[in-house]
N, CA, C and O of each residue as an XYZ file, in Angstrom:
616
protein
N      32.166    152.304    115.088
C      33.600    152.154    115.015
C      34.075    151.245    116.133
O      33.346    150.828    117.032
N      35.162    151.020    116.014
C      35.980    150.173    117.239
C      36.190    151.302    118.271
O      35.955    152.509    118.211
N      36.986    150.098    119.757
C      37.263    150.792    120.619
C      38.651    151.613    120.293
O      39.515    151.214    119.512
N      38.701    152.945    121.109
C      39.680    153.530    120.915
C      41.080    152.924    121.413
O      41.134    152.391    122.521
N      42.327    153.015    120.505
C      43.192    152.103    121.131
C      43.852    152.445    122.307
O      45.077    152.412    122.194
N      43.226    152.915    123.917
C      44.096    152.563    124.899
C      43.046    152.159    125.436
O      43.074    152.099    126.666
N      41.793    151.755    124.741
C      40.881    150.687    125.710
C      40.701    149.413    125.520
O      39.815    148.763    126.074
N      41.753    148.842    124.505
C      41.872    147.602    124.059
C      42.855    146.786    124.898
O      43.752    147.205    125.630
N      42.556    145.759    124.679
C      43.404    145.346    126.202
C      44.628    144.552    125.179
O      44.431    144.346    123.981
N      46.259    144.056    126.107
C      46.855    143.683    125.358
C      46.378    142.408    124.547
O      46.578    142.607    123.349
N      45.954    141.471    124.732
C      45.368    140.791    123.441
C      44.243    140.843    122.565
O      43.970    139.851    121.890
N      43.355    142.189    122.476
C      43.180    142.520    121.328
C      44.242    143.387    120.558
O      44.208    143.334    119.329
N      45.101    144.113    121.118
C      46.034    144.502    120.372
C      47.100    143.795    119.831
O      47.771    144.318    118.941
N      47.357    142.663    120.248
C      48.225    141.397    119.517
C      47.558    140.839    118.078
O      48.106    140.506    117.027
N      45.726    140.889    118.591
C      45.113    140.532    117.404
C      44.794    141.125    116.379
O      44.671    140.493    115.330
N      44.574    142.533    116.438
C      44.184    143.479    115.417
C      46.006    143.849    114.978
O      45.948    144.538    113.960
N      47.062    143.699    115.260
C      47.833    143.477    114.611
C      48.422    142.243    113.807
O      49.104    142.523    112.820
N      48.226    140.875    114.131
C      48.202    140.092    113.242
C      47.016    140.463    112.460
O      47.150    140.749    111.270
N      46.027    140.479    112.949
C      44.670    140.619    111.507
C      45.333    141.869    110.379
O      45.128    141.810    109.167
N      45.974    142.737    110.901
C      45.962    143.862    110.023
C      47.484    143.052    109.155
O      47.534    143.068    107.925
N      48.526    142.447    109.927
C      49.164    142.011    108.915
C      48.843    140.916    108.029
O      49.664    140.781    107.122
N      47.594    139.848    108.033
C      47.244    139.117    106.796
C      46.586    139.971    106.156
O      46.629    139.841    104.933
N      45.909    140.915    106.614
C      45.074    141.394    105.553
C      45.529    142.127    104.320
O      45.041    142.078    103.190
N      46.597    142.840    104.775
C      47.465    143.275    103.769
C      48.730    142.882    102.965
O      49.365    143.625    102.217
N      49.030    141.361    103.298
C      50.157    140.142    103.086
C      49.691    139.580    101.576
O      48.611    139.251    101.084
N      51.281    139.653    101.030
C      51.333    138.883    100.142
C      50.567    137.189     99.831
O      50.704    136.309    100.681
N      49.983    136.998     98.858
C      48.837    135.769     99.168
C      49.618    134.593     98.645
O      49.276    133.468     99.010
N      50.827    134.777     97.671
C      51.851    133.629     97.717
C      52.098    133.088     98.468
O      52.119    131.915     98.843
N      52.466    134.604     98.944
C      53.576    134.360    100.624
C      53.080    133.830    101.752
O      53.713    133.205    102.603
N      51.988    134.078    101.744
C      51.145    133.693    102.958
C      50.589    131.882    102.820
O      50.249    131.071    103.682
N      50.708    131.790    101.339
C      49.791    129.922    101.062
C      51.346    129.618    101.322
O      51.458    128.648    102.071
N      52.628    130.181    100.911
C      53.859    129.238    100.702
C      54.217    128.971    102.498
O      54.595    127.890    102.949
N      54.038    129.960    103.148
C      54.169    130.031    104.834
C      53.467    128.748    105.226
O      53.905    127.603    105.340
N      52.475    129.163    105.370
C      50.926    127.885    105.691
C      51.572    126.669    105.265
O      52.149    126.007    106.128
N      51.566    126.300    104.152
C      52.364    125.054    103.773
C      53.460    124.285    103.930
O      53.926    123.340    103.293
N      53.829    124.953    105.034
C      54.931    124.300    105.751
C      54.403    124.061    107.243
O      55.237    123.567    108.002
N      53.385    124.286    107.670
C      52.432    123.584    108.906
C      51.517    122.505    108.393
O      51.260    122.317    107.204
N      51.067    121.837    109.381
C      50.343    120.448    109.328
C      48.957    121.465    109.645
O      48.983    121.850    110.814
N      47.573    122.061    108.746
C      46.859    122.339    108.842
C      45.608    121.418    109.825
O      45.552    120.209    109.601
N      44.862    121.875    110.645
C      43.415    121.362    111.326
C      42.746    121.495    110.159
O      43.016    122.123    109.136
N      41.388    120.476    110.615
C      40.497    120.454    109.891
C      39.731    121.959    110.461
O      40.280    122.659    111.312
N      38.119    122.380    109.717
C      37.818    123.455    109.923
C      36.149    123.377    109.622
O      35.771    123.010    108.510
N      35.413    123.654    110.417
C      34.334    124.198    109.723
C      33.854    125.532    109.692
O      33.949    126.349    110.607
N      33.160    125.755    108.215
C      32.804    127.139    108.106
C      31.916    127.331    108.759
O      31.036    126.487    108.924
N      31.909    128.869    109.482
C      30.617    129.551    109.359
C      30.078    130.766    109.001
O      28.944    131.244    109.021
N      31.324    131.202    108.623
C      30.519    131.884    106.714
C      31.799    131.511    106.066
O      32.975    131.585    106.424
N      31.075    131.000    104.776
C      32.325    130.211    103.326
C      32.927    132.351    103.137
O      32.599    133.433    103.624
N      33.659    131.951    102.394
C      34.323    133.005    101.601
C      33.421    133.881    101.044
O      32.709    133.114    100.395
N      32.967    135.050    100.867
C      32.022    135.657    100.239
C      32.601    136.896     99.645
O      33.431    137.220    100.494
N      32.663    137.899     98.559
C      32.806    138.964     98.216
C      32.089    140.317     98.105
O      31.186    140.398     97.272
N      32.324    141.143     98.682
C      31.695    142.625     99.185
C      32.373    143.498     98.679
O      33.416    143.449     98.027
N      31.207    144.995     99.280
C      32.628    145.820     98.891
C      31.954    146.752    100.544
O      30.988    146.617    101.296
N      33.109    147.639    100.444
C      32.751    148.386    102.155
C      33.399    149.696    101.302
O      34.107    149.695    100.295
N      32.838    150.880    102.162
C      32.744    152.420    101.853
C      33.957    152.650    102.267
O      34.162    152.285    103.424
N      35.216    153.342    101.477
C      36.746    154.115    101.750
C      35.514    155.657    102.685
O      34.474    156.223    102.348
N      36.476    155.748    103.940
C      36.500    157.059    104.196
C      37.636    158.069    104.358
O      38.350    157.756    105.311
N      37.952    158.954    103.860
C      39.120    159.773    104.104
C      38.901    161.087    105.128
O      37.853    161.372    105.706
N      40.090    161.758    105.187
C      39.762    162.788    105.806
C      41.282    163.449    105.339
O      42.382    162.946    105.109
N      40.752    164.820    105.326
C      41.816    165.837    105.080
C      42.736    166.366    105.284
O      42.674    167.594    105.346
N      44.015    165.696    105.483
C      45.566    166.186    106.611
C      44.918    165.060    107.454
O      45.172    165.621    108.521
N      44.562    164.419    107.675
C      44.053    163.925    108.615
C      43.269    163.389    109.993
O      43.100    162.367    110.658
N      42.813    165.196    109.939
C      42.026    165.943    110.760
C      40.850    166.443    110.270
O      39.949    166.641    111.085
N      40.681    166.665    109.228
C      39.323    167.173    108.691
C      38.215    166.200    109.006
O      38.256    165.144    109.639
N      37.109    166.881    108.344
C      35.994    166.242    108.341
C      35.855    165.056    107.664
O      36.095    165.074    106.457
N      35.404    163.683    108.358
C      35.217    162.575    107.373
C      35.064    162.449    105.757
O      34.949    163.650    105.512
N      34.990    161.846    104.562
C      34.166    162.293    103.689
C      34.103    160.948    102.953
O      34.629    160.089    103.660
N      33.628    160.427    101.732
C      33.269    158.930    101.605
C      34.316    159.340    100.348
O      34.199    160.273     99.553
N      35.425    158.279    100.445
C      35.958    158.331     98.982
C      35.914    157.466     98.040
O      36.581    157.622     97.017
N      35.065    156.339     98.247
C      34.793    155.770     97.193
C      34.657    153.677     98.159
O      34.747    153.180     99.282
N      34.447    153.313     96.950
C      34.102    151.466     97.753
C      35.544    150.819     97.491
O      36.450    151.280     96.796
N      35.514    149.374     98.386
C      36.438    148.528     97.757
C      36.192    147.463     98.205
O      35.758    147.229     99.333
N      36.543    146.420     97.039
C      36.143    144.929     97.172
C      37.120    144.857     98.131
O      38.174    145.485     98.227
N      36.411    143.615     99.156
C      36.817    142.817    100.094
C      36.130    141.201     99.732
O      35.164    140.834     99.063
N      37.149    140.507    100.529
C      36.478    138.887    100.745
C      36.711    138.837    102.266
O      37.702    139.184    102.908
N      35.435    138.270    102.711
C      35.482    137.898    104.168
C      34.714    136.646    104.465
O      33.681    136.301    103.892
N      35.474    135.857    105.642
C      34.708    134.487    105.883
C      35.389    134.402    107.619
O      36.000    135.271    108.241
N      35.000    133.037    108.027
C      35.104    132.898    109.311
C      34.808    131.069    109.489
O      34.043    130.228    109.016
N      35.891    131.128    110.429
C      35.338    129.633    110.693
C      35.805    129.010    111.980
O      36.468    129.695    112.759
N      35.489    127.685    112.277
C      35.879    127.307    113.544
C      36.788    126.219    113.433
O      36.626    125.629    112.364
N      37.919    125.613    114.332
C      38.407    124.466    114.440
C      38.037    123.452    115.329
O      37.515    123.480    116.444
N      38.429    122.526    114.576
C      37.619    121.630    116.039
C      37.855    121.676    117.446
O      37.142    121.145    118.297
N      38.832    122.298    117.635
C      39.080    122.799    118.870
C      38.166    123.601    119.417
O      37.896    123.400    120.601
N      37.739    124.278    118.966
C      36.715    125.445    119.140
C      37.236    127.122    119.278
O      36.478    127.961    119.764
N      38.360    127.409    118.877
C      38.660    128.433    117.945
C      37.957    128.910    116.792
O      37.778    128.073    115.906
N      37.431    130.299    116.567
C      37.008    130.955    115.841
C      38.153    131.999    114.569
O      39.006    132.673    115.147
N      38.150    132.047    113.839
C      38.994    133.040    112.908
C      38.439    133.616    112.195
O      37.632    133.024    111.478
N      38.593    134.827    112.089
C      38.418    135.624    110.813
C      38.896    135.953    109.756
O      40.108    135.748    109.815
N      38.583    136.392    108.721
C      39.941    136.791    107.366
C      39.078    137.494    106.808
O      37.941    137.138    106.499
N      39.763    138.937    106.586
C      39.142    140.001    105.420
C      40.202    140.362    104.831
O      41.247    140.202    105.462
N      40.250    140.754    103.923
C      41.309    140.571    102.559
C      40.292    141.800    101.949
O      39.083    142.018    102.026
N      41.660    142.607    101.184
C      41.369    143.534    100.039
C      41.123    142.595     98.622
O      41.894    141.704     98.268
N      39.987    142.960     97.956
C      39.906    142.264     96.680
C      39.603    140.733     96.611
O      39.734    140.088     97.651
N      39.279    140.213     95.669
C      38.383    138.727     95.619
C      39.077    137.731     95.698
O      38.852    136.768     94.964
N      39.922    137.730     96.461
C      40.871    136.136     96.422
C      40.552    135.671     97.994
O      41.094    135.976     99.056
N      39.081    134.523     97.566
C      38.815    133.643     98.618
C      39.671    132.956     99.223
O      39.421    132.845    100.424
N      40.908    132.267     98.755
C      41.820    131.374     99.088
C      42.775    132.394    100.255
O      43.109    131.914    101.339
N      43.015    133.328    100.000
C      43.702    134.036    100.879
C      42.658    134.282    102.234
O      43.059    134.026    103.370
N      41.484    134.730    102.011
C      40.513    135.433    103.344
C      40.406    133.575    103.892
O      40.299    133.402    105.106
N      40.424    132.898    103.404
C      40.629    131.589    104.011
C      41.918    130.825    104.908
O      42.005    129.987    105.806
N      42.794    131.618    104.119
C      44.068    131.327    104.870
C      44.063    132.200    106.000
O      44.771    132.026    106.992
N      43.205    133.203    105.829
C      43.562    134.580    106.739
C      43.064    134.470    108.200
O      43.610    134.659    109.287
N      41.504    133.996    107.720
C      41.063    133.181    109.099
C      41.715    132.210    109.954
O      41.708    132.374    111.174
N      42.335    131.112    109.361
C      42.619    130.131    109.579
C      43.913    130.372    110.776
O      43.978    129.882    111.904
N      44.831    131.246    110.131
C      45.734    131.828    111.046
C      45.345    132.441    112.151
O      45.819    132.331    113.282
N      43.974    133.450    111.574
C      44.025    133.742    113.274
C      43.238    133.149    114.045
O      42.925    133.807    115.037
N      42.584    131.646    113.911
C      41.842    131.083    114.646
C      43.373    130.126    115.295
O      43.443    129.777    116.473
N      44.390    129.857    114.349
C      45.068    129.214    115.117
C      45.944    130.107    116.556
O      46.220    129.761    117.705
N      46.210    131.643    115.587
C      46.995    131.677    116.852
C      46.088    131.934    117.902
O      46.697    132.758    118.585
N      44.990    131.724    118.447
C      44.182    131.995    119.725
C      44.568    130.590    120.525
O      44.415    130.374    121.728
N      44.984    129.906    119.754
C      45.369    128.431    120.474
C      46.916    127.967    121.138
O      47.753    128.674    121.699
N      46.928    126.904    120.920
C      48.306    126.098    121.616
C      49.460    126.242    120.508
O      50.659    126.163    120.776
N      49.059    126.409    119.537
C      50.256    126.478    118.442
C      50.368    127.919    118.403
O      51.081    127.997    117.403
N      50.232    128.790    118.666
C      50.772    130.365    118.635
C      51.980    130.386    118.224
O      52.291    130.877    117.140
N      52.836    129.841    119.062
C      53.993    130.391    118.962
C      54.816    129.721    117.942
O      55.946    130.061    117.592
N      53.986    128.536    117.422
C      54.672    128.203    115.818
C      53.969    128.602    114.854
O      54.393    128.335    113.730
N      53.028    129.156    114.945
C      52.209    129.927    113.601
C      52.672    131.148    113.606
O      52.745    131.714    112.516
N      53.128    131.911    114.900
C      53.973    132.901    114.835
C      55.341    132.778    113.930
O      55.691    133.580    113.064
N      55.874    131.860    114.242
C      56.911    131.910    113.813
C      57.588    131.362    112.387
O      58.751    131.533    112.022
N      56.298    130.506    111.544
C      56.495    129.774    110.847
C      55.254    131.189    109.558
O      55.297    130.994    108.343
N      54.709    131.914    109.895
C      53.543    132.498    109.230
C      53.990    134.071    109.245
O      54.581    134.757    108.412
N      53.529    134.316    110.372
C      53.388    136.172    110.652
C      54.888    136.566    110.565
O      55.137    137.545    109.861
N      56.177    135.784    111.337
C      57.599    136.692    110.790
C      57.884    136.557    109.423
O      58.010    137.649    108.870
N      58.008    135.723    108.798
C      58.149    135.843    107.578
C      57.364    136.981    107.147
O      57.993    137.927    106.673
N      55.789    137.083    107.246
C      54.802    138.119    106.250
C      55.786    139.234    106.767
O      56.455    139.838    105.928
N      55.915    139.556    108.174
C      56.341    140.981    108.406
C      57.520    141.211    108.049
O      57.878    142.389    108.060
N      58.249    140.419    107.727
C      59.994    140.203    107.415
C      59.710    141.470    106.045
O      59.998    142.647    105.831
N      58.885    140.215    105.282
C      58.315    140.702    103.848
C      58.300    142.370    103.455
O      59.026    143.131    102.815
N      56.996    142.470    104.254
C      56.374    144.262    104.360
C      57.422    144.803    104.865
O      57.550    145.802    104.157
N      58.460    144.820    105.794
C      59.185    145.629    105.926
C      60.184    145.853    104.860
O      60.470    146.975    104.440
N      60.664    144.836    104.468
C      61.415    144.974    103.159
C      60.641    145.423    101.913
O      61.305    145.958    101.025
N      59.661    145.312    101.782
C      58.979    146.367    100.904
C      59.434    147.777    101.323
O      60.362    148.458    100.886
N      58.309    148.092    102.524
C      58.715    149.500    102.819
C      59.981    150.014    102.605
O      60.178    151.138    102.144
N      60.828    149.249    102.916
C      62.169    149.963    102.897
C      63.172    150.263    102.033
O      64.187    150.921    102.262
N      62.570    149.353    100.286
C      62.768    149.503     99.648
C      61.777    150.577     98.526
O      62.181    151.026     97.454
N      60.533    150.783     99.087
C      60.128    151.964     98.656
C      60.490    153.409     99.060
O      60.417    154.452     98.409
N      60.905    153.168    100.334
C      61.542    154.366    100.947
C      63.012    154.696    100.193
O      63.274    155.838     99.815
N      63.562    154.029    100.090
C      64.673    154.181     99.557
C      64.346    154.323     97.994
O      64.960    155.285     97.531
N      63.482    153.587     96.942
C      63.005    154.378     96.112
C      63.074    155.874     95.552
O      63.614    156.406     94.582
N      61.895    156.512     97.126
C      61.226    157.366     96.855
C      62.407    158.777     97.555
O      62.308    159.974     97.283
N      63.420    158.147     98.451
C      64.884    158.732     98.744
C      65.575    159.561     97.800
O      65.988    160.704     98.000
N      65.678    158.736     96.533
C      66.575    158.723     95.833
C      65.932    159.425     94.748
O      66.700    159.333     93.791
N      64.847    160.119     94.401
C      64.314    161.376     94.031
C      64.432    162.790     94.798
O      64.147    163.868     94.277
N      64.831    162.641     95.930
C      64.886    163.847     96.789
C      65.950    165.025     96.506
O      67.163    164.976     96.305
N      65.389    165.690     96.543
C      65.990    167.337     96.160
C      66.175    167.880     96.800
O      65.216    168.487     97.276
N      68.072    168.240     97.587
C      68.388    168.785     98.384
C      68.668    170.365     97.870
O      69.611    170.645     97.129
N      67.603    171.453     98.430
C      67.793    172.840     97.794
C      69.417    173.354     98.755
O      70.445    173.997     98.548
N      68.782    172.594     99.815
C      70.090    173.305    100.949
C      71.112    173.154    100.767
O      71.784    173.474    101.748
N      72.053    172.560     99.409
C      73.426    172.685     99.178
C      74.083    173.301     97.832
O      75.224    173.257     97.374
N      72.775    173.944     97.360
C      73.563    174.935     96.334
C      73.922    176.155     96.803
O      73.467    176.480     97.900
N      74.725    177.002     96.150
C      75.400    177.987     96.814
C      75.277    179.326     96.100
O      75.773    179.380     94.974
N      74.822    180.171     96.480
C      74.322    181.823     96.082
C      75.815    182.161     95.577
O      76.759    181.929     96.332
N      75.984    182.604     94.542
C      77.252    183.592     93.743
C      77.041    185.029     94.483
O      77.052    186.124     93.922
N      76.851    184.781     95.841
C      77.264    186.278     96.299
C      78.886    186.622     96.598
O      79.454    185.559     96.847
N      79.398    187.251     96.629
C      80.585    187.888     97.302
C      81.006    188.352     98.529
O      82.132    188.832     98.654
């Protein structure tokens, strides 16, 4: 497993939060972002490939580990000529995305950070939050308040 998170220092925790937001980002959203930067060239060193890796769950969230089943991933990696490295793992087989995915985070380790930040990752997170918050509100608006009916006692 990874390190536990208060032994990560602040920039792996900058990074495993951008990584965790491409990985789970819209792949429109993410090529339509990208496409408004002037991309580096890149070489691979692993092309795009498709896997699958073991789901583990656990019970309330405390129980005992247990294997709940596989899921496709695509993962690749590459370098810029700069000599930045990136990674991209992506749920499910869309190479073009685990490509974009890397690509971002090999850039932000560099001099453009703070426009790949701003031109890439706010938008994705803009995104997911407005998801969430429209599933929340969704899943709101089924809710069953018992606490305001009123007993016919006397």
């Amino acid at each position: 497993m990874g390190k536990p998170e208060a032994v990560l220092t602040p920039e792996q925790k900058a990074r495993k939060a951008w990584m965790g937001l491409l990985a789970k980002s819209d792949a429109a959203l993410l090529a339509k972002c990208l496409g408004a930067l002037d991309l580096p060239e890149f070489d691979w060193l692993r092309r795009p490939e498709v896997g699958g890796v073991m789901v583990r769950g656990r019970m309330g969230g405390t129980g005992a580990p247990f294997n709940l089943g596989e899921m496709t991933v695509t993962r690749c990696s590459l370098r810029l000529a700069t000599g930045e490295v990136g990674h991209g793992y992506v749920q499910g087989r869309d190479k073009r995305q685990a490509e974009q995915a890397a690509l971002v985070d090999a850039l932000m380790q560099g001099p453009r950070a703070e426009e790949v930040r701003d031109a890439v990752l706010a938008p994705l997170e803009a995104a997911q939050v407005a998801t969430r918050t429209a599933r929340a509100a969704k899943a709101a608006a089924t809710k069953v308040d018992f606490f305001t009916m009123v007993r016919g006692e006397d």
